[in-house]
N, C-alpha and C positions, 0 to 999 in steps of 0.2 A: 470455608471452601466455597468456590462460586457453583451455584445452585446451575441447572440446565434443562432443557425441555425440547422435544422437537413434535409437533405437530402441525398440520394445515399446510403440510409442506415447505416448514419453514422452519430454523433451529431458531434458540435462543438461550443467551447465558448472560449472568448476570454476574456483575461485579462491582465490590466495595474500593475504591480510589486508594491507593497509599501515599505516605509520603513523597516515596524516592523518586515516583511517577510525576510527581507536581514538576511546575515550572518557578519560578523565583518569586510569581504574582498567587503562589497558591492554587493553580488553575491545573489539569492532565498537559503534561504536553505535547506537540501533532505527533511527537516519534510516542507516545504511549498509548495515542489512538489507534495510529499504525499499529503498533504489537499488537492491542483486544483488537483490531480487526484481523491478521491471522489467526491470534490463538483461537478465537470463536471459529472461526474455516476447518482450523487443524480439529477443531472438538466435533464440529457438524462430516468429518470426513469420522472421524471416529464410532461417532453413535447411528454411524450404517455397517460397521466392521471394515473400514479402509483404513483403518490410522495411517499415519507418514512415513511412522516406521515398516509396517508390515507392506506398504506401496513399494519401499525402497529395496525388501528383500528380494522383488519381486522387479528390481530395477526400473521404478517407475515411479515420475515426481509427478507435481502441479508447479508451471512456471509460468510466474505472472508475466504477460506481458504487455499491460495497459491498465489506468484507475484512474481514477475521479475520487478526491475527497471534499463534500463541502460542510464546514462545521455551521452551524448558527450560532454557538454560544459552546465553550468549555466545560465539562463537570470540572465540579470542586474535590477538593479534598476530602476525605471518607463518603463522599457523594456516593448512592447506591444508581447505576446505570444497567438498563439492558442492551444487548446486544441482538440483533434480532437479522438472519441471512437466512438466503435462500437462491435456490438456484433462479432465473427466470426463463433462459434459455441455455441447452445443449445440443451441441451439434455434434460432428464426429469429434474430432479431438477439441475442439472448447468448451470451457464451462464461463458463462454471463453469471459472475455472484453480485448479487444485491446485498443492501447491508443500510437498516435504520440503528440509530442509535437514541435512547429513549431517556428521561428522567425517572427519579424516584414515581412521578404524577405519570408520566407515559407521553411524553411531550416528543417530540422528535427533534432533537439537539443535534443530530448529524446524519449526513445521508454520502455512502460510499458505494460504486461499482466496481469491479476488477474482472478482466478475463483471462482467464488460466488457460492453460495448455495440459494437456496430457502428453507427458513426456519420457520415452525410454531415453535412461540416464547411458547408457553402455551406448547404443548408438546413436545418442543425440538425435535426436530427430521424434517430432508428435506422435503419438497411436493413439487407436481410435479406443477410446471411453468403454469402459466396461458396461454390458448392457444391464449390471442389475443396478451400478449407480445409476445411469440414466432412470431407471425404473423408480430408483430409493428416491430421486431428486426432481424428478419431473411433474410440471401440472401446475406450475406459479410462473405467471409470467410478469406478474406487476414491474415493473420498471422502480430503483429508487434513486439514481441521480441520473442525468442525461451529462454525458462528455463533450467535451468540444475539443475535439483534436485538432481541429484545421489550423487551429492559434500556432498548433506546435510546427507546420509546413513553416511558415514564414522565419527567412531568413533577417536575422538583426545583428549589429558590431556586437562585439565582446566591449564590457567598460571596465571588468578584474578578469583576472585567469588567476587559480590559485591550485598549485599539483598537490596531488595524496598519494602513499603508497599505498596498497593492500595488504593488512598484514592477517593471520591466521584467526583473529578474531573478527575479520570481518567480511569471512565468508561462510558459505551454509555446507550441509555435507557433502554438496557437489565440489565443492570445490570454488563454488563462483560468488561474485560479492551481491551478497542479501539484499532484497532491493529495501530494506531500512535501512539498511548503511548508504546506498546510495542517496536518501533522503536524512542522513546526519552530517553527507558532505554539502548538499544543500546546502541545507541549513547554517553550515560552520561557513560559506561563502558568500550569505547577506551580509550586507553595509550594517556596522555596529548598531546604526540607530533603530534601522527597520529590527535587528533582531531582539533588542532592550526595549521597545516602547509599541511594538506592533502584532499581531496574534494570525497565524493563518487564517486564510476563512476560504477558501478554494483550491486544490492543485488537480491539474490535470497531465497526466504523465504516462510516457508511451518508455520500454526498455526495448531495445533497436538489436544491441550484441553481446554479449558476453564480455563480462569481466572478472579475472581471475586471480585467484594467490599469488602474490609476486609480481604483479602489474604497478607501474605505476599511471595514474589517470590527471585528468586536467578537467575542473568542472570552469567552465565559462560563465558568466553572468552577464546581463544587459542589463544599463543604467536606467532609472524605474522610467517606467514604459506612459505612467501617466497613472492617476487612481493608485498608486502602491503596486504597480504590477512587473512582473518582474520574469525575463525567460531565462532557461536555466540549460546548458547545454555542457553534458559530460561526457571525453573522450578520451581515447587510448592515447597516452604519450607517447606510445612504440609509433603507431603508424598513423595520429589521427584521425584513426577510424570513431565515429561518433558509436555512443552506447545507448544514453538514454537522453532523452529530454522533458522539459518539463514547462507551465506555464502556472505562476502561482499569484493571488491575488491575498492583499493583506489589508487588516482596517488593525485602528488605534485599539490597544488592550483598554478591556476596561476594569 
């Protein structure tokens, strides 16, 4: 079972790599970074007495709605990695989580930010932060990735459009689609080459609207942008309405 710790105002858990998790090169792959980084969020909301579940009896989520992931290098296979978050800033309804990722040695392999929202599920819409999380989470302000969003303003053609529908696995208890499902459809709409011969090393990604069970959506791509870059833009098929977007940067596996 993975080990966990929270001090300094900061949680941390650690985990041994499995198979299932690897990618085809032996390596974690970006959708199994994605998971250890919620699960470690869902675990650091736990070890203050907030679990997701007991939020939700209570009608009340965390919804991402922006992150930065940048990896330096992949664990390996039974590779032993920590996990190490923290809040840096809270305001009234957001929480800024920070998020290094560590080797066996304590090396810094990845570095992730996300800002959540504090959200009543019944009437949709933010409220403001309970004061004793503020209290449990506050007093770290260290910064661990800086975002660049502005990448994501700029409009570019579409070079594929490829549609998906939403089915019941690929949404969360609200009803709406996971945003690592939204980064599976991604994923499934790079150009063969980049997806067999190239490894993430940056995304930066803003979620705009809701997508839900029974929707079918449209993720857009631009033809690489230069450097392996690539934007990523997914919309509602009903009305066009854009949902999220994304700017992602890729070098050669190695």
């Amino acid at each position: 079972m993975p080990k966990e710790k929270l001090l300094n105002n900061y949680y941390e858990h650690n985990y041994n790599l499995r198979y299932f998790e690897m990618n085809n090169n032996g390596v974690a792959s970006p959708i199994t970074i994605l998971t250890l980084l919620e699960e470690t969020a869902a675990e650091h909301c736990r070890s203050i007495g907030y679990d997701l579940y007991s939020l939700e009896k209570q009608n009340i989520g965390w919804i991402l709605i922006s992150g930065v992931i940048e990896m330096i290098r992949y664990p390996r296979y039974k590779e032993n990695i920590t996990i190490r978050t923290w809040m840096s800033k809270i305001s009234l309804v957001r929480g800024y989580r920070e998020n290094y990722i560590f080797d066996g040695e304590k090396n810094i392999i990845g570095k992730a930010r996300g800002i959540w929202v504090f959200y009543d599920i019944q009437k949709r819409r933010p409220v403001p932060i309970f004061e004793d999380i503020k209290e449990s989470w506050g007093g770290r302000h260290e910064i661990s990735a800086e975002e660049n969003y502005d990448i994501l303003d700029k409009i570019y053609d579409s070079s594929l459009e490829i549609d998906f529908n939403i089915y019941r696995s690929d949404v969360d208890n609200y009803k709406h689609l996971n945003n690592i499902r939204y980064f599976d459809f991604l994923l499934e709409s790079l150009p063969e080459k980049i997806a067999d011969n190239y490894s993430l090393k940056t995304i930066n990604a803003k979620f705009i609207a809701e997508a839900i069970y029974g929707e079918r959506i449209q993720v857009c791509i631009t033809g690489d942008l230069g450097n392996s870059e690539f934007m990523h833009t997914i919309k509602s098929h009903t009305d066009g309405k854009i949902l999220a977007k994304a700017h992602t940067q890729w070098e050669v596996s190695k």
